[in-house]
PALUM-187162 format. One record per atom (N, C-alpha, C, O, CB): atom name; x negated, y, z. Coordinates in Angstrom, 2 decimals, decimal comma. Glycine has a CB too. Layout:
<CA <X Y Z>> ...
//
This chain:
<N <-0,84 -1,18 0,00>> <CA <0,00 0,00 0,00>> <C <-0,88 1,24 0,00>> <O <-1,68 1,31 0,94>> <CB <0,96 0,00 1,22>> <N <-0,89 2,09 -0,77>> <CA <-1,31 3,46 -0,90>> <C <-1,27 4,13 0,42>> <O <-0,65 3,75 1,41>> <CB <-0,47 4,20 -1,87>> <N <-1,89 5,02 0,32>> <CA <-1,89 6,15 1,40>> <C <-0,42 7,11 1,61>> <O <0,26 7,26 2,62>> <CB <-3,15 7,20 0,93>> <N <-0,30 7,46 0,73>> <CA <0,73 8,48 0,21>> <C <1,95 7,56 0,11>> <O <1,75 6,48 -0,44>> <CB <0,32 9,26 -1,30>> <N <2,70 7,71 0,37>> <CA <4,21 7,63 0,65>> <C <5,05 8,62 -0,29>> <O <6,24 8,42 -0,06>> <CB <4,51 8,00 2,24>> <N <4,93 9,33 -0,98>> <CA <5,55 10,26 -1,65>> <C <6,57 9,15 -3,06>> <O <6,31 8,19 -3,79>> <CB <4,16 11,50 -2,21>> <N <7,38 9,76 -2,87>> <CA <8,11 9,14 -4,31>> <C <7,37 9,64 -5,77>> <O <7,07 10,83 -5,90>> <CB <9,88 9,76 -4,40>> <N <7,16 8,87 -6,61>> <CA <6,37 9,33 -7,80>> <C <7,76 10,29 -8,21>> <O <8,95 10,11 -7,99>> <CB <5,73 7,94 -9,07>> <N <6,86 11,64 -9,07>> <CA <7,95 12,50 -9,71>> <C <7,27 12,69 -11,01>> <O <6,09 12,62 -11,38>> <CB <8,35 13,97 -8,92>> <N <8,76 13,04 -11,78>> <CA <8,70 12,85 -13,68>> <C <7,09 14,14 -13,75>> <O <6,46 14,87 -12,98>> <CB <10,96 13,82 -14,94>> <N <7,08 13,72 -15,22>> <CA <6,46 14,87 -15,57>> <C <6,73 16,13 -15,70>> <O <5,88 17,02 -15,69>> <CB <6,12 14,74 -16,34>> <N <8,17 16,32 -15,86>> <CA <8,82 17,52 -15,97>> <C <8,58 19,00 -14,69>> <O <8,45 20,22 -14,79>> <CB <10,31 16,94 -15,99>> <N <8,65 17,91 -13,42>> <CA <8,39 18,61 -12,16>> <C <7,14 18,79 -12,32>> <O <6,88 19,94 -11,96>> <CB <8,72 17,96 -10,88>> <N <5,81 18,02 -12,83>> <CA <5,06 17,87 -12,23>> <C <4,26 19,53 -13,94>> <O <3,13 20,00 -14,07>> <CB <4,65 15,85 -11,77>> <N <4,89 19,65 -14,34>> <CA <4,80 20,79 -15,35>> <C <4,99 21,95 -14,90>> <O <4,38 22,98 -15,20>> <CB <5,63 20,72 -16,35>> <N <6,23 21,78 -13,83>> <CA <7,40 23,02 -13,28>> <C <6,50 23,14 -11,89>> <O <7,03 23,77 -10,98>> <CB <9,52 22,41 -12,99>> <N <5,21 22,59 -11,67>> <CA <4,42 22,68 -10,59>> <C <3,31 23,76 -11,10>> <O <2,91 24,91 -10,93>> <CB <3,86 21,20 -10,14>> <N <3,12 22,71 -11,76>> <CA <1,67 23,54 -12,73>> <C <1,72 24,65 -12,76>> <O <0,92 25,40 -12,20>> <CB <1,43 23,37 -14,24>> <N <3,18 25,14 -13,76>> <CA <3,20 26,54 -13,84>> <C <3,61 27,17 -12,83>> <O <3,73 28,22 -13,47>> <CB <3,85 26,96 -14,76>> <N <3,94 27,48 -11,78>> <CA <4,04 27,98 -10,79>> <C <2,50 27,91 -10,17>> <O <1,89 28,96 -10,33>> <CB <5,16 27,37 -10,11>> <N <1,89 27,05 -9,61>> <CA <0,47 27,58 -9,61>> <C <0,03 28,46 -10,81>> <O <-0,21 29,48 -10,15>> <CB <-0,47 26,43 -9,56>> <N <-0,14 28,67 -11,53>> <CA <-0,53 29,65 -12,55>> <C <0,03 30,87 -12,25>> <O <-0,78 31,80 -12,20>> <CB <-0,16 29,29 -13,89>> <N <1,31 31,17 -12,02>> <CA <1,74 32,04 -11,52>> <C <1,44 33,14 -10,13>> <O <1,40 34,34 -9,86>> <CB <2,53 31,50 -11,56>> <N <1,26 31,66 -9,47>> <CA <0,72 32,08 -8,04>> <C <-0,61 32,36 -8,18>> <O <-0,96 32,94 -7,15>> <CB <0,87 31,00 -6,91>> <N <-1,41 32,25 -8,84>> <CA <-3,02 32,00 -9,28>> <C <-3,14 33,76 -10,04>> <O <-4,11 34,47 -9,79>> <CB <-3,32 30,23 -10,79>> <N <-2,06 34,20 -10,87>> <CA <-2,19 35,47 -11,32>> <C <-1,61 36,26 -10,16>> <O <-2,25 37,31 -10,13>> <CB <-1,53 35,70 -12,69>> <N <-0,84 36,26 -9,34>> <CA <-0,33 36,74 -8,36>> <C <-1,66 37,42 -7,51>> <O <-1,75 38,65 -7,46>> <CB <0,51 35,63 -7,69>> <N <-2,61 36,61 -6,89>> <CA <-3,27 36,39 -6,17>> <C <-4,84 37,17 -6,84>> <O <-5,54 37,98 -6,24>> <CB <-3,05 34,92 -5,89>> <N <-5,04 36,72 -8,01>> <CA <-6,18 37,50 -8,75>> <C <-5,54 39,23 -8,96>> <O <-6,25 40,17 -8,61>> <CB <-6,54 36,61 -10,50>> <N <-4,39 39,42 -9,47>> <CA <-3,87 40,97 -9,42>> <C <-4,10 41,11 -7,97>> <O <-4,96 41,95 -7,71>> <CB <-2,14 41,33 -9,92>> <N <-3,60 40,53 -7,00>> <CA <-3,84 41,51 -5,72>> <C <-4,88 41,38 -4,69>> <O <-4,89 41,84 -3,55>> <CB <-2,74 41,51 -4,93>> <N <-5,97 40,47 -5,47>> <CA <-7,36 40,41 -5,17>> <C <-8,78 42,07 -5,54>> <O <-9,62 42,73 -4,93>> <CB <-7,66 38,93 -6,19>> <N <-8,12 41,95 -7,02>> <CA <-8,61 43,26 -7,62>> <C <-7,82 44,59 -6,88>> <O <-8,56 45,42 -6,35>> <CB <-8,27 43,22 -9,34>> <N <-6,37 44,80 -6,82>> <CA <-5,77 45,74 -6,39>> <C <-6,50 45,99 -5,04>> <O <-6,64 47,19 -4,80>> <CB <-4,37 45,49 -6,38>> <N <-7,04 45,03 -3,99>> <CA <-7,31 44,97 -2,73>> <C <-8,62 46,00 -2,80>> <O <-8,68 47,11 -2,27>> <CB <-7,50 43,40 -2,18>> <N <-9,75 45,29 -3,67>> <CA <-10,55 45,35 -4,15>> <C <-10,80 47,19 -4,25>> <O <-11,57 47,87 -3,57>> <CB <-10,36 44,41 -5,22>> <N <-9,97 47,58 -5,23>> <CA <-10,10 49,06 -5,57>> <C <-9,71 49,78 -4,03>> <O <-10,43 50,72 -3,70>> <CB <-8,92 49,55 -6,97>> <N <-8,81 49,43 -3,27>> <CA <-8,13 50,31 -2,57>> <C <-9,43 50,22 -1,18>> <O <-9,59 51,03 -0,26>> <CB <-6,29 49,79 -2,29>> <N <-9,95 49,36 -1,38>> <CA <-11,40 49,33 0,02>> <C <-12,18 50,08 -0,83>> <O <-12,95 50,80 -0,19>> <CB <-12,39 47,55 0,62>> <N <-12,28 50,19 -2,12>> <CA <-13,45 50,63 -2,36>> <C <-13,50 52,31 -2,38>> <O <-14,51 53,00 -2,52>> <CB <-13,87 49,95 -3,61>> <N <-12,06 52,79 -2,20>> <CA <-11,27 54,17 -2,17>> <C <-11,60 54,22 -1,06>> <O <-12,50 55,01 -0,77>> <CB <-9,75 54,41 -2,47>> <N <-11,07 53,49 -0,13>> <CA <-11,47 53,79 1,08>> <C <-12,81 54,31 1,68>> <O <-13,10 55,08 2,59>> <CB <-11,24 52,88 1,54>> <N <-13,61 53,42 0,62>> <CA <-15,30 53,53 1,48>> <C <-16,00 54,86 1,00>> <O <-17,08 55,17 1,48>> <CB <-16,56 52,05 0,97>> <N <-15,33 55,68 -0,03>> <CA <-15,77 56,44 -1,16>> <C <-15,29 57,53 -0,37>> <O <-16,17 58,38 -0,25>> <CB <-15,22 56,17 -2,72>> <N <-13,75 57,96 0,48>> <CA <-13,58 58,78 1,09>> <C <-14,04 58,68 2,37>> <O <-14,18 59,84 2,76>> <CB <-12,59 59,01 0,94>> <N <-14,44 57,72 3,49>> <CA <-15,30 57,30 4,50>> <C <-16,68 58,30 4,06>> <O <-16,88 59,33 4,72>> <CB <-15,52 55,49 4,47>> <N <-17,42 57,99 3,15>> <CA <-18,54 58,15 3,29>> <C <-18,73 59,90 2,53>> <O <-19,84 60,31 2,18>> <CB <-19,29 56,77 2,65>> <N <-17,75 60,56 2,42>> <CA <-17,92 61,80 1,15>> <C <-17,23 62,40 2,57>> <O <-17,37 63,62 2,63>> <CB <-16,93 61,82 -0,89>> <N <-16,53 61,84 3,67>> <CA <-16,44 62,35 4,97>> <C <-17,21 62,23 6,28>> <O <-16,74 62,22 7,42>> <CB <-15,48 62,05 5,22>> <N <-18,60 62,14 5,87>> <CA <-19,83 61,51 6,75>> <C <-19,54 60,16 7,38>> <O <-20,25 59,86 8,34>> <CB <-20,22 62,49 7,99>> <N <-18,96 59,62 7,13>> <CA <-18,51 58,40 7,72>> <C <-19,72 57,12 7,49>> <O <-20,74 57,31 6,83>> <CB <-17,01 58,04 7,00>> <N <-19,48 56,22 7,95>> <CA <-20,64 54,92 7,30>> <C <-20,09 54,07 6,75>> <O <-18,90 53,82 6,95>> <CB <-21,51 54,04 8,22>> <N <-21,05 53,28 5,69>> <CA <-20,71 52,85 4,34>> <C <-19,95 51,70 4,59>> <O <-19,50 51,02 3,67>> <CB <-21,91 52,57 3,40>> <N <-19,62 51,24 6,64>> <CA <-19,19 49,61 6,93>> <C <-18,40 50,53 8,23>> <O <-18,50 51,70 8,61>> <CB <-20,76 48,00 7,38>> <N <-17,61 49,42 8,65>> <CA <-16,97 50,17 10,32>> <C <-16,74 48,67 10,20>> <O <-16,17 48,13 9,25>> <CB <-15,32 51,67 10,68>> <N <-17,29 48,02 11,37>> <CA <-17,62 46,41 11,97>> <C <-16,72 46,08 12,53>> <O <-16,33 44,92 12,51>> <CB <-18,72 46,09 12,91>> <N <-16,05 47,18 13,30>> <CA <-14,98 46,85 14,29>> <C <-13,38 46,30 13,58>> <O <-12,45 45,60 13,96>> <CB <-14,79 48,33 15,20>> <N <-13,80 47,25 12,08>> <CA <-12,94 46,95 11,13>> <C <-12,90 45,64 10,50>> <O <-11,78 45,14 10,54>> <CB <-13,08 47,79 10,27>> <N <-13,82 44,90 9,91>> <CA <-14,59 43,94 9,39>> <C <-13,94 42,73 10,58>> <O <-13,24 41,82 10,12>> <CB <-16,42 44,39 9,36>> <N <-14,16 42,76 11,89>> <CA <-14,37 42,03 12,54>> <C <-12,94 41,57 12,84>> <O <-12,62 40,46 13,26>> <CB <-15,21 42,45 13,41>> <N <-12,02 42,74 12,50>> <CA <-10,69 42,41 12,77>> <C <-10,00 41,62 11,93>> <O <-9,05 40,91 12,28>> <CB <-10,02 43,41 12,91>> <N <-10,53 41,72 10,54>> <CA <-9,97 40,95 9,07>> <C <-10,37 39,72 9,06>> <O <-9,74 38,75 8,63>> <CB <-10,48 41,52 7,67>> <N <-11,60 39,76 9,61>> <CA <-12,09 38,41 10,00>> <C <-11,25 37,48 10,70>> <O <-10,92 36,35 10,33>> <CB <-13,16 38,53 10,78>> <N <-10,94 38,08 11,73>> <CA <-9,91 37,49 12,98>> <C <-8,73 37,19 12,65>> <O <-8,37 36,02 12,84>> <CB <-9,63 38,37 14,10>> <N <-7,64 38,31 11,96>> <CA <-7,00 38,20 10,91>> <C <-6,80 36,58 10,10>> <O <-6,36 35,48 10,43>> <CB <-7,70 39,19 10,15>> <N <-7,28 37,08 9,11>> <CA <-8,39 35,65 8,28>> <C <-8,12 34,20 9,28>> <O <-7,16 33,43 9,33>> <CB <-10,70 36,14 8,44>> <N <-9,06 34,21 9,80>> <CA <-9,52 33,06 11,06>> <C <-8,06 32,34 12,10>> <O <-7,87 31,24 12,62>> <CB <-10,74 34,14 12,40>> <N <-7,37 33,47 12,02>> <CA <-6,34 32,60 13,19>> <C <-5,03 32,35 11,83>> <O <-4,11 31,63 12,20>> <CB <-5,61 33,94 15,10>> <N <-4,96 32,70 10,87>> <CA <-4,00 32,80 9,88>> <C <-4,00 31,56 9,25>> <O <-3,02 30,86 9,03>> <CB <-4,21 33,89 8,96>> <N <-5,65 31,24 8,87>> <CA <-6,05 30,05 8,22>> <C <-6,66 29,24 8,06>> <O <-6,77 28,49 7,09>> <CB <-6,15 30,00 7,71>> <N <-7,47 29,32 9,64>> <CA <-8,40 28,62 10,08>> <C <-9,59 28,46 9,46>> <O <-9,83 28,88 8,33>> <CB <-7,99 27,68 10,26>> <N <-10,52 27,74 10,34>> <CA <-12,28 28,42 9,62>> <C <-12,65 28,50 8,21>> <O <-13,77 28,92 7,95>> <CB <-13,60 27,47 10,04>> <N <-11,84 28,14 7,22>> <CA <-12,05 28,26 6,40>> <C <-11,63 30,00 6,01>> <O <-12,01 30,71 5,08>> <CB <-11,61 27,15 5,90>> <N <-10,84 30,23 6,98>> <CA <-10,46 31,95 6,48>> <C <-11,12 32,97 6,82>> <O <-11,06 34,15 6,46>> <CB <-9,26 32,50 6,90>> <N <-12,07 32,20 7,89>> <CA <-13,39 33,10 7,88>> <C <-14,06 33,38 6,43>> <O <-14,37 34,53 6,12>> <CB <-14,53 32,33 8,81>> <N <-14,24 32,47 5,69>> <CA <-15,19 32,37 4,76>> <C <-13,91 33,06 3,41>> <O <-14,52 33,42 2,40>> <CB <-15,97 30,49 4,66>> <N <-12,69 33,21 3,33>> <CA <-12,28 33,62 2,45>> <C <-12,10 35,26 3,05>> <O <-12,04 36,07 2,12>> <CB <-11,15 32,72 1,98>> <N <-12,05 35,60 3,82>> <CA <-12,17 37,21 4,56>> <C <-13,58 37,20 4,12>> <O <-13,93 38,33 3,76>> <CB <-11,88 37,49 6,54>> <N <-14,31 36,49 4,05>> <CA <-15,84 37,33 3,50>> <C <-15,63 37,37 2,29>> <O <-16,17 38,44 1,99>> <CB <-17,40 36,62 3,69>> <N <-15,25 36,98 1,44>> <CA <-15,35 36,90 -0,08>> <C <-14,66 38,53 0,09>> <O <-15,25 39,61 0,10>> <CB <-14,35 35,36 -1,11>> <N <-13,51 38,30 0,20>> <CA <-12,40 39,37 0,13>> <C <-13,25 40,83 0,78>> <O <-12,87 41,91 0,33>> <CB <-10,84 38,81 1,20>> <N <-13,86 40,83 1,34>> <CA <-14,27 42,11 2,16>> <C <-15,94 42,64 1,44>> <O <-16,53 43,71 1,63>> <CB <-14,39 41,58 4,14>> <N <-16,46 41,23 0,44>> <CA <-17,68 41,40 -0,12>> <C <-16,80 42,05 -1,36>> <O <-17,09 43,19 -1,72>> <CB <-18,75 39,98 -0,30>> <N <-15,68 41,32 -2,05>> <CA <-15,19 42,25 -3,29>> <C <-15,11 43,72 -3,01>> <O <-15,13 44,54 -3,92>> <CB <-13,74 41,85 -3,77>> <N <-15,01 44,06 -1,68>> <CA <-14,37 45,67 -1,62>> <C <-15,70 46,51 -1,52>> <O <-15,76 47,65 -1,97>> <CB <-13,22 46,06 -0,07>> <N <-16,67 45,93 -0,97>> <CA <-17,56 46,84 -0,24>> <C <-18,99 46,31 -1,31>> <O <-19,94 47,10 -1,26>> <CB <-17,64 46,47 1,79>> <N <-19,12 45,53 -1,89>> <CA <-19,98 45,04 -2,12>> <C <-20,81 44,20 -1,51>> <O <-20,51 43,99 -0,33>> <CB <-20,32 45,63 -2,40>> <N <-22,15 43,39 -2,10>> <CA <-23,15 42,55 -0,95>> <C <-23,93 43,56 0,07>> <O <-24,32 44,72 -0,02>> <CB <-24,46 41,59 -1,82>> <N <-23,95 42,79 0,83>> <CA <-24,91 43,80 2,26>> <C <-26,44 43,63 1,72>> <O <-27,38 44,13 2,35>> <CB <-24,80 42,90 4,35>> 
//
């Protein structure tokens, strides 16, 4: 006996899956970039207001954010996400 217990489903669903990930997949890249610009607005008026080019306390919260939302792995997707806005350190 298999692992999985699931009832096999037609191909039809398994199409009507697909595309919905695709969907969700453009969803997610638009508001990856959108994220993207609006930190990087941010850091542009931060720093043209003497501000510094990072605020940690900030960082540390998205992290946390991240981390209890989706567990350790959302540590590591809050870094991606916070390296798109700000760039590499």
């Amino acid at each position: 006996m298999s692992a999985t217990t699931a009832e096999p489903t037609s191909t039809d669903e398994l199409s009507q899956l697909r595309g919905r990930i695709d969907e969700l997949d453009a969803e997610i890249i638009r508001l990856w970039r959108e994220r993207a610009q609006t930190s990087k607005r941010i850091g542009e008026i931060r720093m043209a207001n003497g501000g510094t080019r990072l605020v940690l306390d900030r960082e540390r919260a998205i992290l946390d954010k991240y981390r209890d939302a989706l567990g350790e792995d959302g540590t590591q997707i809050a870094m991606l996400v916070l390296r798109s806005g700000r760039g590499p350190l």
